[in-house]
mmCIF file of the N, C-alpha and C atoms, coordinates in Angstrom:
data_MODEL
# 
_entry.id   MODEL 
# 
loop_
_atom_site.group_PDB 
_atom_site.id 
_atom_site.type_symbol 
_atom_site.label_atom_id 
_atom_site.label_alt_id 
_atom_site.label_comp_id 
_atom_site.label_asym_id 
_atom_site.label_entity_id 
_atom_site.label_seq_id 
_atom_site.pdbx_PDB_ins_code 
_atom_site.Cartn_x 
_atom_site.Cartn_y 
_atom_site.Cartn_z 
_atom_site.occupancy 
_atom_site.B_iso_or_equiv 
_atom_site.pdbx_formal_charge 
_atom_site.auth_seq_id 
_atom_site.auth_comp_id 
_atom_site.auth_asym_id 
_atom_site.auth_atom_id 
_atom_site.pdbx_PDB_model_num 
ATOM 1   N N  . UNK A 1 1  ? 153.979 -111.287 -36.518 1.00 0.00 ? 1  UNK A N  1 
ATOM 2   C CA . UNK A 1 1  ? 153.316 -109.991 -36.502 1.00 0.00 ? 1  UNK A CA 1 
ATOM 3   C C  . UNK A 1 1  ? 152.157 -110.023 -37.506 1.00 0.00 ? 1  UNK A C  1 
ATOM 4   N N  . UNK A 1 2  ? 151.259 -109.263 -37.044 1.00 0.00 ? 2  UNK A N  1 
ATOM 5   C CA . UNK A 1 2  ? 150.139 -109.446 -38.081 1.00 0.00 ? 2  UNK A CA 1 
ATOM 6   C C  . UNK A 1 2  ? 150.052 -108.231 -39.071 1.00 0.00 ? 2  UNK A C  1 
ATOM 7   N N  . UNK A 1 3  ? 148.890 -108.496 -39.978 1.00 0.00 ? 3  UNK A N  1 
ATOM 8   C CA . UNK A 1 3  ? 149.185 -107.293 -40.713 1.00 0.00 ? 3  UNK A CA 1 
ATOM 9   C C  . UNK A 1 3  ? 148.611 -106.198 -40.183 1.00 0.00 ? 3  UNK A C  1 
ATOM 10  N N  . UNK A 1 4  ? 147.970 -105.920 -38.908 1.00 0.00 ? 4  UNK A N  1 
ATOM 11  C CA . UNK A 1 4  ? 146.865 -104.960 -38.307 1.00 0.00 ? 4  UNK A CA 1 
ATOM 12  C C  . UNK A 1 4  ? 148.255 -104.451 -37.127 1.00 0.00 ? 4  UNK A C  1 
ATOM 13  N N  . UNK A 1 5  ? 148.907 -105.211 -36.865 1.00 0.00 ? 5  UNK A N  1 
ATOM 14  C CA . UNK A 1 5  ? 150.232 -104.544 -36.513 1.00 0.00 ? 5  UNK A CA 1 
ATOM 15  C C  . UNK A 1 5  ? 151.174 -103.949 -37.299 1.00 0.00 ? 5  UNK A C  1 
ATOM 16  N N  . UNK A 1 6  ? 151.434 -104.610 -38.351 1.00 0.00 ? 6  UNK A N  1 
ATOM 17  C CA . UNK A 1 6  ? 152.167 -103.442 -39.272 1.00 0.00 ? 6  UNK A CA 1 
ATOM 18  C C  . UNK A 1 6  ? 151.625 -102.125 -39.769 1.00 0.00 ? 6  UNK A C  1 
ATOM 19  N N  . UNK A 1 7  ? 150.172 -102.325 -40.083 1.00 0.00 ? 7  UNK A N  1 
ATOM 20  C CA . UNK A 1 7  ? 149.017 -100.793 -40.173 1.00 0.00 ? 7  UNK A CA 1 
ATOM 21  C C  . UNK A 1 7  ? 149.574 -100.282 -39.314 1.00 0.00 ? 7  UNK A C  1 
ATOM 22  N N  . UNK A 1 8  ? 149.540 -100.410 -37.550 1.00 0.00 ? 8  UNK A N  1 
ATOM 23  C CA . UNK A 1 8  ? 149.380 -99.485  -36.419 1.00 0.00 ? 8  UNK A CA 1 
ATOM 24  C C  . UNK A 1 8  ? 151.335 -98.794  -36.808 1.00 0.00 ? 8  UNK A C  1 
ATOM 25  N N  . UNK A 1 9  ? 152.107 -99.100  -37.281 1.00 0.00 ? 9  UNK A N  1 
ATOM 26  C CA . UNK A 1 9  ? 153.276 -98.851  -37.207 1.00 0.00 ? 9  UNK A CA 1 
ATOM 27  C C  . UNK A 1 9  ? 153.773 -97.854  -38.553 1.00 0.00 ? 9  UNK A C  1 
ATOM 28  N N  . UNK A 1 10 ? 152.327 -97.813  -39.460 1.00 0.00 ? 10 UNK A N  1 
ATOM 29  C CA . UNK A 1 10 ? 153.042 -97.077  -40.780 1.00 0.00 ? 10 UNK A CA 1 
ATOM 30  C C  . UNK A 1 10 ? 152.250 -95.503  -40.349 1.00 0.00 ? 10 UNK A C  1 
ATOM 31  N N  . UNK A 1 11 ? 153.000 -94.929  -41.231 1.00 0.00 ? 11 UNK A N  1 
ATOM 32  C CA . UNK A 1 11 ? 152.494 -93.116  -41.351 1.00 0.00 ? 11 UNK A CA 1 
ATOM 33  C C  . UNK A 1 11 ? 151.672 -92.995  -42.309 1.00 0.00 ? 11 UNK A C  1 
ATOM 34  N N  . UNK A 1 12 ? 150.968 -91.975  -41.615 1.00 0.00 ? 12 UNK A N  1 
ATOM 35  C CA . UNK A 1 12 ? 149.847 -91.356  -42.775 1.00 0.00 ? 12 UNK A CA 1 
ATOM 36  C C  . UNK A 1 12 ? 149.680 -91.656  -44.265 1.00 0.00 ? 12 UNK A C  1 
ATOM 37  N N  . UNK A 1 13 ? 151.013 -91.122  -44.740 1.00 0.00 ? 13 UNK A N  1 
ATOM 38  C CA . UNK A 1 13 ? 151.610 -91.267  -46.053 1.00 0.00 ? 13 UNK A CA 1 
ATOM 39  C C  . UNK A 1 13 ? 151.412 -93.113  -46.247 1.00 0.00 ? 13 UNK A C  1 
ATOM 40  N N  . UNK A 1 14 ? 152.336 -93.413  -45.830 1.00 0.00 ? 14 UNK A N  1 
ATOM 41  C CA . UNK A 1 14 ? 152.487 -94.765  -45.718 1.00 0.00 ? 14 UNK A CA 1 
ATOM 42  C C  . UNK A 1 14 ? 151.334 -96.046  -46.223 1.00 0.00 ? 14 UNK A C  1 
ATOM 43  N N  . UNK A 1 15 ? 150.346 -95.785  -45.297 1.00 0.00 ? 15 UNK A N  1 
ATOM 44  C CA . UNK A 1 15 ? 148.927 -96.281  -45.106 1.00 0.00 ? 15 UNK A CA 1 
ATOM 45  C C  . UNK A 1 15 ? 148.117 -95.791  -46.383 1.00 0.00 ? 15 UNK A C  1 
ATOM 46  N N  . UNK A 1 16 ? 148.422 -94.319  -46.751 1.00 0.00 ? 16 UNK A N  1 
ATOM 47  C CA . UNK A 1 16 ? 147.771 -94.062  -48.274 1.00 0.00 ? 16 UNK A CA 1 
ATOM 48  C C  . UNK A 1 16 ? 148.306 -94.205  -49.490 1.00 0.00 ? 16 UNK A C  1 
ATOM 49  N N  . UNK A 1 17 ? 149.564 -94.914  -49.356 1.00 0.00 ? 17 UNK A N  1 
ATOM 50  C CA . UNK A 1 17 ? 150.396 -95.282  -50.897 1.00 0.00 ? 17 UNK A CA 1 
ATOM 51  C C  . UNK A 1 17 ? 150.275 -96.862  -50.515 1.00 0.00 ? 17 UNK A C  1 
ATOM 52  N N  . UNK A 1 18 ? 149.634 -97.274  -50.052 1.00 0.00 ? 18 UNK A N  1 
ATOM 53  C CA . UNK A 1 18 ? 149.641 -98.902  -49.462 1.00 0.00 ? 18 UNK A CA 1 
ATOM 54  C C  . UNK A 1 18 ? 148.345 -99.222  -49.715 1.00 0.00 ? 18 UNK A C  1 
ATOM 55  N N  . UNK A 1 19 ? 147.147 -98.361  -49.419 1.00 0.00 ? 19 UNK A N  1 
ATOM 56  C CA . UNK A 1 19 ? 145.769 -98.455  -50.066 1.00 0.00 ? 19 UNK A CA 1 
ATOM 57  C C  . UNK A 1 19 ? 145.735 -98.025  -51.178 1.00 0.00 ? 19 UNK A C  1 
ATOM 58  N N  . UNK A 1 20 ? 146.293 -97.246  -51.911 1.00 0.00 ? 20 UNK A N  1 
ATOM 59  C CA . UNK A 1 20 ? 146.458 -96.610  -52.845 1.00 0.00 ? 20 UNK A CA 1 
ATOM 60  C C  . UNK A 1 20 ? 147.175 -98.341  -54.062 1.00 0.00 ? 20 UNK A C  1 
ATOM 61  N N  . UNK A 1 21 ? 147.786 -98.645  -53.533 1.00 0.00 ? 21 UNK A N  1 
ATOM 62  C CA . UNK A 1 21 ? 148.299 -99.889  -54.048 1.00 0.00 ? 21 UNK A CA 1 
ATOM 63  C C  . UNK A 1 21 ? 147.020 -100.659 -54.284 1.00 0.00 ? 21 UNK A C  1 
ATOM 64  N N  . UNK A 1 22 ? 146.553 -100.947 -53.320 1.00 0.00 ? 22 UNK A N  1 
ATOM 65  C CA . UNK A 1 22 ? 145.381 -102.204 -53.092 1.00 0.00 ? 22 UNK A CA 1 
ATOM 66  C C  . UNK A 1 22 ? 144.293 -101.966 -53.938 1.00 0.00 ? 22 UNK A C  1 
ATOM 67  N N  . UNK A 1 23 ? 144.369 -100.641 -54.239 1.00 0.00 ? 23 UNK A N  1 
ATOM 68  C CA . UNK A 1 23 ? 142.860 -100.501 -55.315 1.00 0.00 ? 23 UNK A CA 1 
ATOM 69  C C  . UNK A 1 23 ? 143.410 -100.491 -56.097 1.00 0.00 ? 23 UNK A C  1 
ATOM 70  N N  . UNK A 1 24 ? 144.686 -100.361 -56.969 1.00 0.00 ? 24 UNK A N  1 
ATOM 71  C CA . UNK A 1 24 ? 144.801 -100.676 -58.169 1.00 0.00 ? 24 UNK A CA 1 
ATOM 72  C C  . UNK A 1 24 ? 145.161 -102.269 -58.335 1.00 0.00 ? 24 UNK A C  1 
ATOM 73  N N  . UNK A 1 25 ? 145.107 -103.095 -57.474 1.00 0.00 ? 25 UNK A N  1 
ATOM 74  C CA . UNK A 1 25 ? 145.613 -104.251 -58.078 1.00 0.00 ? 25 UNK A CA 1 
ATOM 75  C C  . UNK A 1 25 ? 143.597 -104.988 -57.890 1.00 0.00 ? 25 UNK A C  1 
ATOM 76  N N  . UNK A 1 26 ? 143.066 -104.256 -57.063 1.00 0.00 ? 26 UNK A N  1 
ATOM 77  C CA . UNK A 1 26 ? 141.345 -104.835 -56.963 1.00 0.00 ? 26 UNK A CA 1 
ATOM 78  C C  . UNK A 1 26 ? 140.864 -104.304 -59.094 1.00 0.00 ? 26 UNK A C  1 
ATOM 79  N N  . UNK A 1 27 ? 141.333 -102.896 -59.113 1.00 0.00 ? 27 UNK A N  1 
ATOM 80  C CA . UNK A 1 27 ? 140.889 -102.377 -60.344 1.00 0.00 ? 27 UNK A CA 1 
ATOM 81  C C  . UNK A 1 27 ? 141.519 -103.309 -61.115 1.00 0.00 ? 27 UNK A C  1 
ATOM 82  N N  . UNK A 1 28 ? 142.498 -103.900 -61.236 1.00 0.00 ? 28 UNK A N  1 
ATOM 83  C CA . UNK A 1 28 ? 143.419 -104.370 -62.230 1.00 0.00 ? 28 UNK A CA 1 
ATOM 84  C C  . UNK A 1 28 ? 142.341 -105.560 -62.089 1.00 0.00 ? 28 UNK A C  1 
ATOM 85  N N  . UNK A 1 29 ? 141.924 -106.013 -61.693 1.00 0.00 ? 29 UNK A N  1 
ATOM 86  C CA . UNK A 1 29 ? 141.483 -107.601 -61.902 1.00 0.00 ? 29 UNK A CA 1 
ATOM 87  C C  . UNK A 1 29 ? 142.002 -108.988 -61.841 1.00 0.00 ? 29 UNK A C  1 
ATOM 88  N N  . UNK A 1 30 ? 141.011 -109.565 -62.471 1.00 0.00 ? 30 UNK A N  1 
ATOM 89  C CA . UNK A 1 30 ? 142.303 -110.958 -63.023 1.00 0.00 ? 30 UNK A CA 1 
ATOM 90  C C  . UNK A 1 30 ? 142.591 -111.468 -61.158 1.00 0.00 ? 30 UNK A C  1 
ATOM 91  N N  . UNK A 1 31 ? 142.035 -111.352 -60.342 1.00 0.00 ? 31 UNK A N  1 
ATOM 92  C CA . UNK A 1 31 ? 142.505 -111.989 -59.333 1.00 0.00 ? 31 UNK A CA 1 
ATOM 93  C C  . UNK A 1 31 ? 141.268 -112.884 -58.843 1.00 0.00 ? 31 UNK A C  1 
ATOM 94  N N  . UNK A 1 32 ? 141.681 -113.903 -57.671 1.00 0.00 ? 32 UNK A N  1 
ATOM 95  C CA . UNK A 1 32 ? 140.139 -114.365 -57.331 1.00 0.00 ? 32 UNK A CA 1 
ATOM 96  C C  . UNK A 1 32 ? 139.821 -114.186 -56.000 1.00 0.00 ? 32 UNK A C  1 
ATOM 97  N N  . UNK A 1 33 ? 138.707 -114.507 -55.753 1.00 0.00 ? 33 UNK A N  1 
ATOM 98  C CA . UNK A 1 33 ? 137.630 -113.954 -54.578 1.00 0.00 ? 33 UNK A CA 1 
ATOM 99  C C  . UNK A 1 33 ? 138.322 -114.125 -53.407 1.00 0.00 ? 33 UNK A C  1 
ATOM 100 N N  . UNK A 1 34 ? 139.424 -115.172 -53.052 1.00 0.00 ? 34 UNK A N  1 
ATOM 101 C CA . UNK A 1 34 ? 140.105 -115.437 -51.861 1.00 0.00 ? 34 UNK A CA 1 
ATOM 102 C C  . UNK A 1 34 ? 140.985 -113.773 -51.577 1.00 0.00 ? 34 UNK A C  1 
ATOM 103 N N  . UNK A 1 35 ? 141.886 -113.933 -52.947 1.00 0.00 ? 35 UNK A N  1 
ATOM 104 C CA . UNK A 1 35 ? 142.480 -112.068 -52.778 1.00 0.00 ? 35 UNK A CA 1 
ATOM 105 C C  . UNK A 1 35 ? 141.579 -110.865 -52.559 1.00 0.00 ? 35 UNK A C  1 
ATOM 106 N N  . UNK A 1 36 ? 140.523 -110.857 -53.091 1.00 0.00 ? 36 UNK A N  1 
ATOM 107 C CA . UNK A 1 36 ? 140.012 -109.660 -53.473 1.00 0.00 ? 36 UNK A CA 1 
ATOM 108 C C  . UNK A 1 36 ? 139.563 -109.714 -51.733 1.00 0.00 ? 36 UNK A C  1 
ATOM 109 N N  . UNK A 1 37 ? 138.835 -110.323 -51.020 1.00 0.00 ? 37 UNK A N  1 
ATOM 110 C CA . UNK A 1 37 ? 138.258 -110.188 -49.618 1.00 0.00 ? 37 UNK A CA 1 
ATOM 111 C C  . UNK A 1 37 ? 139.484 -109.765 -49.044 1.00 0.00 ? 37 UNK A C  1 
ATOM 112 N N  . UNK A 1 38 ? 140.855 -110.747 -49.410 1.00 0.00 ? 38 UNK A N  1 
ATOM 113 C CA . UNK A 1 38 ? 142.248 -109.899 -48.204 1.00 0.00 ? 38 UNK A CA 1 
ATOM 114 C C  . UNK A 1 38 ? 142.572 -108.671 -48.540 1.00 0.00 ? 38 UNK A C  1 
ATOM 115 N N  . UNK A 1 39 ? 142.486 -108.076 -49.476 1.00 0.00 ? 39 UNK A N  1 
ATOM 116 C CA . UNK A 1 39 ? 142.482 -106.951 -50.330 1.00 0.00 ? 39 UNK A CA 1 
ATOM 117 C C  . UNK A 1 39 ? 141.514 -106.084 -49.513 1.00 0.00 ? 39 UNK A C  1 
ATOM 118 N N  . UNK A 1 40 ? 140.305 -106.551 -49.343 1.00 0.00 ? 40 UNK A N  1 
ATOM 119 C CA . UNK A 1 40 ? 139.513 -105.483 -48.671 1.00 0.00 ? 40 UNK A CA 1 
ATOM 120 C C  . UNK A 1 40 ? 139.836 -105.422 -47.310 1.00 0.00 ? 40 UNK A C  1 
ATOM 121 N N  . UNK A 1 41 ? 139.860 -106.787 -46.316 1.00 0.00 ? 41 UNK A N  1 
ATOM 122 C CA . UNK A 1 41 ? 140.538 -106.744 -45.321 1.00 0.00 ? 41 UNK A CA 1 
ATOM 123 C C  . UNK A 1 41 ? 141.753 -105.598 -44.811 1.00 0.00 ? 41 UNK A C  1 
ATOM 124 N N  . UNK A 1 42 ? 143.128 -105.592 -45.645 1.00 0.00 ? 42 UNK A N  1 
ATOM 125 C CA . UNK A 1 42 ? 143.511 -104.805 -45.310 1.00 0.00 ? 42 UNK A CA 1 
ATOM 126 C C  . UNK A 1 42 ? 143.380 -103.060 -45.807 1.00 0.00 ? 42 UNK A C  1 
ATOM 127 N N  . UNK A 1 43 ? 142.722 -102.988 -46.934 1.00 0.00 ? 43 UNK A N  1 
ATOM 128 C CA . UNK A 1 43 ? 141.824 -102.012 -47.127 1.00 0.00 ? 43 UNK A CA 1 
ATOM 129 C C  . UNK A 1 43 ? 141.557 -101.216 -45.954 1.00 0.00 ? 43 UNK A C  1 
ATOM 130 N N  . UNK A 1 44 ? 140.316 -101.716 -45.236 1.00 0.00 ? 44 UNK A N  1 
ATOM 131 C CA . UNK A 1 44 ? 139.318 -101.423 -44.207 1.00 0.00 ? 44 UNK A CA 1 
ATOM 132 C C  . UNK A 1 44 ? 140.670 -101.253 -43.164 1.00 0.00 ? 44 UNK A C  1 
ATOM 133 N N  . UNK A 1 45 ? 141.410 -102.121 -42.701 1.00 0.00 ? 45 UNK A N  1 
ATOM 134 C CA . UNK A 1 45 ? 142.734 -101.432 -41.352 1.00 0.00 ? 45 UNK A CA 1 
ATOM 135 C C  . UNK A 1 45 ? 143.149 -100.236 -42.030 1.00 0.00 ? 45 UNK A C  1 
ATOM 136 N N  . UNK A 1 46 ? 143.308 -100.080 -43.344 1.00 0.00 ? 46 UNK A N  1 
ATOM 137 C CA . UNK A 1 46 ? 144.179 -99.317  -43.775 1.00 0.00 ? 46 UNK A CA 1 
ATOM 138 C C  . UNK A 1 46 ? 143.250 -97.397  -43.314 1.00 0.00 ? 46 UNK A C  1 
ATOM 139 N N  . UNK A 1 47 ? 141.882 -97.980  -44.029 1.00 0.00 ? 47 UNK A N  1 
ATOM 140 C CA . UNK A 1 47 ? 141.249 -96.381  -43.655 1.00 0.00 ? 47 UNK A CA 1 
ATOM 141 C C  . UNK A 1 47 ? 140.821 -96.174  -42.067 1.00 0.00 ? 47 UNK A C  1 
ATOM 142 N N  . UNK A 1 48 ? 140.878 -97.243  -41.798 1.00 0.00 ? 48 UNK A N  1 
ATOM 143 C CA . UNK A 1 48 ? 140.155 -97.042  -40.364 1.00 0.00 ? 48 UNK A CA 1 
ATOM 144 C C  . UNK A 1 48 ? 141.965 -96.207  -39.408 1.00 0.00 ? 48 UNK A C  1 
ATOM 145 N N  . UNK A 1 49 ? 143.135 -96.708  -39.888 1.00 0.00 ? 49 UNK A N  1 
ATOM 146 C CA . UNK A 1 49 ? 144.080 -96.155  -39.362 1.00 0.00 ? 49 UNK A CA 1 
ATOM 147 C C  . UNK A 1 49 ? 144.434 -95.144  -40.082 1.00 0.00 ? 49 UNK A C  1 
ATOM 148 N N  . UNK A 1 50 ? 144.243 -94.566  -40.997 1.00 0.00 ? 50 UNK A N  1 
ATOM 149 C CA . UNK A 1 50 ? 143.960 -93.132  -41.645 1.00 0.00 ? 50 UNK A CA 1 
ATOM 150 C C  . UNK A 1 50 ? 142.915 -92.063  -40.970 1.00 0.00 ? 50 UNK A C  1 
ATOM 151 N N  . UNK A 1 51 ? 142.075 -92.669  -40.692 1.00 0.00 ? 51 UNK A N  1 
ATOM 152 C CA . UNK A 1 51 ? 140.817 -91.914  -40.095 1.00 0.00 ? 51 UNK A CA 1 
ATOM 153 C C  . UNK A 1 51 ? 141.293 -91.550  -38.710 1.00 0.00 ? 51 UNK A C  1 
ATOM 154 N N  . UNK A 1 52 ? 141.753 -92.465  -37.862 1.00 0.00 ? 52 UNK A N  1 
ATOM 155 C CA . UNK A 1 52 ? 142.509 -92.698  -36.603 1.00 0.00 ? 52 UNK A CA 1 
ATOM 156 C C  . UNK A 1 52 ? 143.590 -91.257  -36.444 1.00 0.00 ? 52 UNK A C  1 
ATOM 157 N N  . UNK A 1 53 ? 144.501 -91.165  -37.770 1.00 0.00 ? 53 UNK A N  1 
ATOM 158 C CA . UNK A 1 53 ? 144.948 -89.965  -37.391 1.00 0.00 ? 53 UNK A CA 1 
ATOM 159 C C  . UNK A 1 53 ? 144.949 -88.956  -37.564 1.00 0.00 ? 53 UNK A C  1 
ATOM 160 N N  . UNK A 1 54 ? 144.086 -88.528  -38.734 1.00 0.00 ? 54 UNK A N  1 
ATOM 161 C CA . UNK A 1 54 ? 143.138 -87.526  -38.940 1.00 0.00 ? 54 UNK A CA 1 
ATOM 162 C C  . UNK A 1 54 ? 142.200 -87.087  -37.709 1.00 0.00 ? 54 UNK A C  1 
ATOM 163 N N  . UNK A 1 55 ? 141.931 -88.055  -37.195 1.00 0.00 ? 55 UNK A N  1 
ATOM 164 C CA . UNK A 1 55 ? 140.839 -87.333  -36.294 1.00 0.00 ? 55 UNK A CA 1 
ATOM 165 C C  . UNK A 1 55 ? 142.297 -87.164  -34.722 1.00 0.00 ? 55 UNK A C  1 
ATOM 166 N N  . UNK A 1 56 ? 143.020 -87.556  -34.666 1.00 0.00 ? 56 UNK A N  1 
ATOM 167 C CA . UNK A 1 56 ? 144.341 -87.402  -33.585 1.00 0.00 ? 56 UNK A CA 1 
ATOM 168 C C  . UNK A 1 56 ? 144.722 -86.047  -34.061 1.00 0.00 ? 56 UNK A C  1 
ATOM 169 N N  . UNK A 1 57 ? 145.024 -85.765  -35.549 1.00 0.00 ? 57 UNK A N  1 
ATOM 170 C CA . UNK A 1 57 ? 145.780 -84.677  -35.725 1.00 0.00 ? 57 UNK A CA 1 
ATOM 171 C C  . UNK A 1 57 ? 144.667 -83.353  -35.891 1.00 0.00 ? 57 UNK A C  1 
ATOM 172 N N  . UNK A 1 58 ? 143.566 -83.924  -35.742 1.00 0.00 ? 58 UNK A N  1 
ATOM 173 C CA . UNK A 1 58 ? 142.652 -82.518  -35.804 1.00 0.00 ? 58 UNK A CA 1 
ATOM 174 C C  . UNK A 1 58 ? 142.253 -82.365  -34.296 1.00 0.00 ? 58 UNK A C  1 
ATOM 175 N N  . UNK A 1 59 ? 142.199 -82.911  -33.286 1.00 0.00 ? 59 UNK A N  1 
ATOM 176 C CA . UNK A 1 59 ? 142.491 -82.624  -31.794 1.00 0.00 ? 59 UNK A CA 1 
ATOM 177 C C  . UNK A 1 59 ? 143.555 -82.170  -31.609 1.00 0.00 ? 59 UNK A C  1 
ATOM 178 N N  . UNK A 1 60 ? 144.814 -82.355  -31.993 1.00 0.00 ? 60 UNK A N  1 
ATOM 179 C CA . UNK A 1 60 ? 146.111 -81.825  -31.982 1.00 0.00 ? 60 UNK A CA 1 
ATOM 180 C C  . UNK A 1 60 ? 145.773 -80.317  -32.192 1.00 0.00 ? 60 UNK A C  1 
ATOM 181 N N  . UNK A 1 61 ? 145.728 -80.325  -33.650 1.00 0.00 ? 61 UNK A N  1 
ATOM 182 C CA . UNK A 1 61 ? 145.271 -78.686  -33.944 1.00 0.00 ? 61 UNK A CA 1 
ATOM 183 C C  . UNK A 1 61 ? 144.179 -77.676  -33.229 1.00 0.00 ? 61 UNK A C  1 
ATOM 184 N N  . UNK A 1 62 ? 143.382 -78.518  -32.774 1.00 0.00 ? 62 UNK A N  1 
ATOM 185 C CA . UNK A 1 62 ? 141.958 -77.882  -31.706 1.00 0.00 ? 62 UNK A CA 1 
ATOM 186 C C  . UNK A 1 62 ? 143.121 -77.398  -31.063 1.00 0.00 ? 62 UNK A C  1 
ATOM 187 N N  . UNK A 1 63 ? 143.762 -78.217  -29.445 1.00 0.00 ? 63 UNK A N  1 
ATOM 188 C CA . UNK A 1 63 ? 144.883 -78.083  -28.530 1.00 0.00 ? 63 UNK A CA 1 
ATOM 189 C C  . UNK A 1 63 ? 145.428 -76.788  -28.743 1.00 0.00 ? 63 UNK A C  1 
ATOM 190 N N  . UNK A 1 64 ? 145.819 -76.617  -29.788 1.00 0.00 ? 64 UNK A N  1 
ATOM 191 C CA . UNK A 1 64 ? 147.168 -75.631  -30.568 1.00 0.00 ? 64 UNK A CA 1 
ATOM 192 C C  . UNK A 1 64 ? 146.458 -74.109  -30.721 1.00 0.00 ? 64 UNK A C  1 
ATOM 193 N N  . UNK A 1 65 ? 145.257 -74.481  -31.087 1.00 0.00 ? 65 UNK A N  1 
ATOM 194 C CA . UNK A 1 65 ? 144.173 -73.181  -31.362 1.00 0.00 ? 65 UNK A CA 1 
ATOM 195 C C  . UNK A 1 65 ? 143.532 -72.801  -30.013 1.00 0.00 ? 65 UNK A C  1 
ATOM 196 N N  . UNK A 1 66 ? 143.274 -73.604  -29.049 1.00 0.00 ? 66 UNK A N  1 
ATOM 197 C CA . UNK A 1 66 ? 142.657 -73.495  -27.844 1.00 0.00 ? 66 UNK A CA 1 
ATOM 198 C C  . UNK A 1 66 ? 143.558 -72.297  -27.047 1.00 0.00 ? 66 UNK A C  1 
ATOM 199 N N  . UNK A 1 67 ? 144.994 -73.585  -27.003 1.00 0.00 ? 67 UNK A N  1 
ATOM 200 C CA . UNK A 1 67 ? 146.380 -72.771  -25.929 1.00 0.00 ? 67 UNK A CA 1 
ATOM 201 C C  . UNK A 1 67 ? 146.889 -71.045  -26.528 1.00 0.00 ? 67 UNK A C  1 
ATOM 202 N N  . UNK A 1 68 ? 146.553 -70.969  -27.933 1.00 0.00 ? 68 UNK A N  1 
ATOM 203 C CA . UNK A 1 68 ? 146.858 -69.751  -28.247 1.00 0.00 ? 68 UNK A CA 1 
ATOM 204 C C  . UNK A 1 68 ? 146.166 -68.853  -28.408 1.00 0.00 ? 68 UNK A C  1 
ATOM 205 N N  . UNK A 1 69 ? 144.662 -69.213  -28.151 1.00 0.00 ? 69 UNK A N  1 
ATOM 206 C CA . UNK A 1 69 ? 143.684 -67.829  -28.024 1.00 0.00 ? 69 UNK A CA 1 
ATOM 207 C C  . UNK A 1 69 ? 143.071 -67.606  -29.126 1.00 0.00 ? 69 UNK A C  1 
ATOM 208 N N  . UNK A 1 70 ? 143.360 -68.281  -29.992 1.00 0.00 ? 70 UNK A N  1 
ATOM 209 C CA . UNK A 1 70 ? 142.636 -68.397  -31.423 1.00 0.00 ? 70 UNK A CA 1 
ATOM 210 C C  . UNK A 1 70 ? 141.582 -69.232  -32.133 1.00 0.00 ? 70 UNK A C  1 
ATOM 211 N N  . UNK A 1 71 ? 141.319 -69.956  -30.983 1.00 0.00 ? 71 UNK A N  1 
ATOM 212 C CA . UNK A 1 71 ? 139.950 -70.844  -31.393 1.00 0.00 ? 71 UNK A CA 1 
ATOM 213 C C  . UNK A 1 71 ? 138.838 -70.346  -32.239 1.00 0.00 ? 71 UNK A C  1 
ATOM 214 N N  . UNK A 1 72 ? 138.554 -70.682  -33.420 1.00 0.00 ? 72 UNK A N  1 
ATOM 215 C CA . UNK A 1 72 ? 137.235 -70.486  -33.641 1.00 0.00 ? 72 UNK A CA 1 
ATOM 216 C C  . UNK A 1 72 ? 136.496 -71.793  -33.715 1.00 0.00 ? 72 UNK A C  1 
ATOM 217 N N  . UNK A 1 73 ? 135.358 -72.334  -33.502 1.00 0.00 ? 73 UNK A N  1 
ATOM 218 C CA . UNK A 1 73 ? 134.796 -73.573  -33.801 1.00 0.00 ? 73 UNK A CA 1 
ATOM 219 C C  . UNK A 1 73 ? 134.246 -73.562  -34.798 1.00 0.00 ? 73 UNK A C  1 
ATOM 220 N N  . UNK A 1 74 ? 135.241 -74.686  -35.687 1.00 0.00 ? 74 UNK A N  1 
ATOM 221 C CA . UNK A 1 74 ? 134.990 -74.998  -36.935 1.00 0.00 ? 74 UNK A CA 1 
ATOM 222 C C  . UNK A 1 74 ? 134.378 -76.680  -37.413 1.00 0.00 ? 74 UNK A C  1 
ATOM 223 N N  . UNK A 1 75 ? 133.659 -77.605  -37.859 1.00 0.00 ? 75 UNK A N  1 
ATOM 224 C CA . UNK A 1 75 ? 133.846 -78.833  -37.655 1.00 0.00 ? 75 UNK A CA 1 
ATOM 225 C C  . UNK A 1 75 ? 135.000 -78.591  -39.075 1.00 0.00 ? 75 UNK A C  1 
ATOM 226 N N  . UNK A 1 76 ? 135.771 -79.728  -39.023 1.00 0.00 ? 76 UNK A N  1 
ATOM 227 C CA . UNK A 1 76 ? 136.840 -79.916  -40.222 1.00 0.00 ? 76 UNK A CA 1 
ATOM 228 C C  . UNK A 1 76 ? 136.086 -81.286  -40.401 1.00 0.00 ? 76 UNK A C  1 
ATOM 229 N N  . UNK A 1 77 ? 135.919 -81.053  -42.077 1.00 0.00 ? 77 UNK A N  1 
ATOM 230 C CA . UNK A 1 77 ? 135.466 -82.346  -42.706 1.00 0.00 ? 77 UNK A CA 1 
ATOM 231 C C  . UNK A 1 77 ? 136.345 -83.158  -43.855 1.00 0.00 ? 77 UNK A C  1 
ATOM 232 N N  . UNK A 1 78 ? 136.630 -84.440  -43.145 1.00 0.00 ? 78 UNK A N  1 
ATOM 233 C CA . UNK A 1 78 ? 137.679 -85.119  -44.653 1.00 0.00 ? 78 UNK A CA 1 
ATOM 234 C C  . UNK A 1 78 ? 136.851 -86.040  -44.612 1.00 0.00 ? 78 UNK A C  1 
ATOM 235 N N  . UNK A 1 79 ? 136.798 -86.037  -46.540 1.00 0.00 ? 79 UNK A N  1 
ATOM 236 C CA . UNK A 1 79 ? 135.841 -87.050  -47.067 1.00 0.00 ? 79 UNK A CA 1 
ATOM 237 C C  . UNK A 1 79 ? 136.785 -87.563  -48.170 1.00 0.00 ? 79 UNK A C  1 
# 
């Protein structure tokens, strides 16, 4: 299994205490250039499958606001 398969299998949470990991061991230092690129590697799966369900769970919520008559159009911005 690769590690871009284990990304697709963790939760929200999951994926942000796992990047959340990876920048403190990039901040920590003391490592060399071979780590620091896999480090970013899974970095980059990590936000790109964060972003993935952020933008799933804010169509979700559109859906939810649509079916109940309460739509207003808002863009929702996470930065």
């Amino acid at each position: 299994m690769t590690y871009a398969d284990e990304v697709e299998k963790m939760t929200f949470e999951e994926s942000i205490k796992t990047l959340e990991d990876l920048v403190k061991e990039l901040e920590a230092g003391g490592i060399d250039l071979d780590r620091s690129i896999e480090i970013y590697e899974k970095a980059v799966l990590l936000r790109n499958h964060c972003r993935q369900i952020l933008d799933e769970s804010e169509r979700r919520i559109q859906r939810i606001m649509e079916s109940s008559g309460t739509l207003k159009t808002e863009d929702l911005k996470f930065d």
